[in-house]
Structure formats: C-alpha cells, structure tokens
N, C-alpha and C positions, 0 to 999 in steps of 0.2 A: 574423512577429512579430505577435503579439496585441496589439491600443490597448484592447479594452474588456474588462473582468471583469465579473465578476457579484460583488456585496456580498456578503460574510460572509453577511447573517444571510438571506439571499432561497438564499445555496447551502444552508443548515442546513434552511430550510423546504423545500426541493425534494427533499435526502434525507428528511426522516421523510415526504414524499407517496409516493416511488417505494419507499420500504422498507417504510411500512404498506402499500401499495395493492399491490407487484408487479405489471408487465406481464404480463395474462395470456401474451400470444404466449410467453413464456418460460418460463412456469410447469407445471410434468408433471402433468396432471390423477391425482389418487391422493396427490400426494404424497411419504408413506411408501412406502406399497407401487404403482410405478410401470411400466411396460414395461422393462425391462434395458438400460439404458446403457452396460455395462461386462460385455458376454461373457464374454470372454477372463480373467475372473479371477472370474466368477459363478456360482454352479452351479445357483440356486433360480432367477435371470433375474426375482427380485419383489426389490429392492434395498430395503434397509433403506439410506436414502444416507449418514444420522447415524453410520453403526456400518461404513461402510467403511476400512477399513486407508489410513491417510495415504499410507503408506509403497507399497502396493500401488497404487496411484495413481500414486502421485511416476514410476513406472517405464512411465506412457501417454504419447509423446510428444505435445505439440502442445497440452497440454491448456489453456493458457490465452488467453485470449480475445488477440484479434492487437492491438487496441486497445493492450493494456497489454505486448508485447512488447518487448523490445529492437530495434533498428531497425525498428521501424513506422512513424517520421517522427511519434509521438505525441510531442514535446518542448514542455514549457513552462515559466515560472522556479516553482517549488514557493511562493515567496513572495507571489507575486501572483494566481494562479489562470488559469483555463483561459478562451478565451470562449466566452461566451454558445451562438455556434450550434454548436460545437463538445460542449459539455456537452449540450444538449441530443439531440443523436445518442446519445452515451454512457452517460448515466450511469443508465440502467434495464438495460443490457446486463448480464447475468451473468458473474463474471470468470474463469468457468472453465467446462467444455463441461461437466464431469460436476458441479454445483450444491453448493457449501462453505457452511459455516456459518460458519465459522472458517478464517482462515489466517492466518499469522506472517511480516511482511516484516522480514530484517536488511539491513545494510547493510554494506560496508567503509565508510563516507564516515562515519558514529556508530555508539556502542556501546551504544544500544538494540534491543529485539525490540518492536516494532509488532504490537498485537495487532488484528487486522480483524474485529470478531463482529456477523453480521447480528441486527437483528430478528426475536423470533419469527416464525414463518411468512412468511420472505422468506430470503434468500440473498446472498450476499456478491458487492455488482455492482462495475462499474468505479465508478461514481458513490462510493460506500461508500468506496473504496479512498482514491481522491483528498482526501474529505472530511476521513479519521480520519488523513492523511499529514498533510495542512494542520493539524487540533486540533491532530494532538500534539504537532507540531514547533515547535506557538507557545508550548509549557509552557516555564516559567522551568528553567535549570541548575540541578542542585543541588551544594552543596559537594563532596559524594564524587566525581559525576558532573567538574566541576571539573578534580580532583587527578588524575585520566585524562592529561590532557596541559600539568598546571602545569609537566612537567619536561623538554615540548618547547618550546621556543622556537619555532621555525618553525612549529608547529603554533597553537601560541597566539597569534603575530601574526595570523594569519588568518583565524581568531575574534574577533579581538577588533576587527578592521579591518572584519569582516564586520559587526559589532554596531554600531560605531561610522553606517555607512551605513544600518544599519538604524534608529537608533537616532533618525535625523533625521526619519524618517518617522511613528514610531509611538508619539514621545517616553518610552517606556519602558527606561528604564537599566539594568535587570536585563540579564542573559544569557540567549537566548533558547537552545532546542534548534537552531534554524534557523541562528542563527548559527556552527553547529559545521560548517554546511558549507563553510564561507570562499566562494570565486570558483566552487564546483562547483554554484550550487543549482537545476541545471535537470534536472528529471526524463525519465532516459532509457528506463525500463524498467522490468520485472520476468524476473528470468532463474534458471534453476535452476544451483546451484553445491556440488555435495555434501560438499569437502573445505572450503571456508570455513564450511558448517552445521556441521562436526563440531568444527572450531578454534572458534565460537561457546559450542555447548553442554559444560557440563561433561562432564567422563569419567564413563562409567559412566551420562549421564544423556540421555533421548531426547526430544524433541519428541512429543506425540500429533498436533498441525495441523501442515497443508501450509504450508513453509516456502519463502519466493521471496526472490531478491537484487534488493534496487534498486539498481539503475546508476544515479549521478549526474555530469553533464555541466558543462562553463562556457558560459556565457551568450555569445552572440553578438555582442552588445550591446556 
C-alpha cells in the first residue's frame, strides 16, 4: 500500500520534462531511419517506425513493457496516484519494446477509447500512460455518456456510491468518469484481447493504433 503520492501539478511538470527531453538511454539514434527492430516482418531492416502496420505489430508477442503488464504486481488505486520512488523508476520507460506514438486503451470496466499520443519527437512511455489514465478519467459525465447504464440499476448504484466517496474529498458534485468504476478503481494492467476490440469498434470499421485492455482491480483497502 502506497501513504505518499506526488501532487497533480509536480506529476504534470515531470511528464512535459521526460516527454520534451526523452531518456536518451531509450532513444534509437536516427530516429526515422534506425537499425531494424522488427525482422521478421521487415524487409528494407531501415524502419520507417510511424508507418509500421498496428496490426503487424499486435502479432509480436511480449511487446509491452512488463511494467504495465497484467500481473506484474504493478497495482495502485487510479484515484490517487503512484509513489514517489515508484514513478520515478518508471515513468521515462518506453511502453512498448518496438517505440508508438500513439496507442488506444479500452476497457470492459467504461465505454470510452483512451487516446495515448506522445509529444513530438518522443514516444509513448509508462509515465505518459498513467498521466493521460489520471486526466481523463477526472473529465465530468456527460448526459449521453449517462443514459449508458441509467436503465441499470445495479450498475448505477455503484456509480453513484462511487461519486458519493469521491465527492467528499474533492467537493465536486458532478459525475466524474472515475466514478464509473464503482469498487474496481485499482489498475491492474494492460492486456491484449482481440474479440472484446472487435465488439468495441463498429462493423466494417478498424482502428489504425495499437489497442490494449485495461484490467481494473478492487482495492485492498
């Protein structure tokens, strides 16, 4: 269990340092045209990284950093944030072996698509990941958003009992996104799940970014 976080706006300053600056140790000198990361589906071996196939990707096992795994023991409440010495190890780390600009995290637990898009001339790190989970998840409900589970009952007590706790802390009365996760809001992962991407996006319609499922957990506590 984690006692200390790091404040909002000191996590917001540490991402635009590590997203302007990028670790070099991480970084493929070249760039664009780099040593060949990816063989087995390359045939020039000078990778253009922006214009590789999502899709041709999604089929390399292991590709994501272990950090952000499912069962890695990386668990902490999405509400609160990570600590201090914890974040720090992490969040310059690249969140995938072969370097994204872009990735799309869904969820079963809401029925938003999370878009993750790095800064020019940098790459999509764990740090990144955790930052844009925390924003967005703090944006207010919207009506349509709403009328999703006005006609579950059980669904909506648990929302709304989620808000109610939350609501003491940050005296904001609206309805948050965060509180859509009722008793679940401990992040356990990111995992690939190709039949719940395909119930996600419409028929006939594809994703161009790599898309990941976040596993969400209840709290210990």
């Amino acid at each position: 269990m984690y006692h200390h976080r790091f404040p909002i706006q000191i996590v917001g300053r540490l991402i635009d340092q590590y997203q302007g600056q990028y670790n070099q140790r991480y970084q493929p000198i070249g760039w664009h045209k780099v040593n060949c990361m990816c063989p087995s589906i390359c045939n020039t071996h000078l990778c253009d990284l922006d214009m590789l196939s999502a899709r041709l990707l999604s089929t390399r096992p292991n590709r994501l950093d272990p950090t952000l795994q499912v069962g890695s023991g990386m668990r902490f409440d999405i509400r609160e944030g990570i600590a201090p010495s914890t974040w720090q190890q992490i969040c310059s780390i690249p969140a995938l072996k072969v370097p994204a600009y872009e990735i799309l995290i869904i969820s079963k637990a809401f029925p938003w698509t999370i878009v993750i898009r790095a800064r020019a001339g940098s790459v999509v790190t764990c740090g990144l990941i955790f930052w844009e989970l925390y924003n967005q998840l703090q944006r207010h409900v919207e009506d349509a958003e709403w009328a999703v589970v006005a006609v579950d009952k059980t669904r909506r007590k648990a929302i709304e009992k989620a808000a109610k706790s939350r609501q003491k802390k940050d005296k904001d009365n609206r309805l948050k996104r965060i509180d859509w996760l009722g008793d679940t809001p401990v992040f356990e992962g990111l995992e690939k799940d190709e039949e719940f991407e395909k119930k996600i996006y419409l028929p006939g319609s594809a994703s161009g970014a790599d898309t990941w499922v976040l596993r969400f957990g209840k709290s210990s506590r």
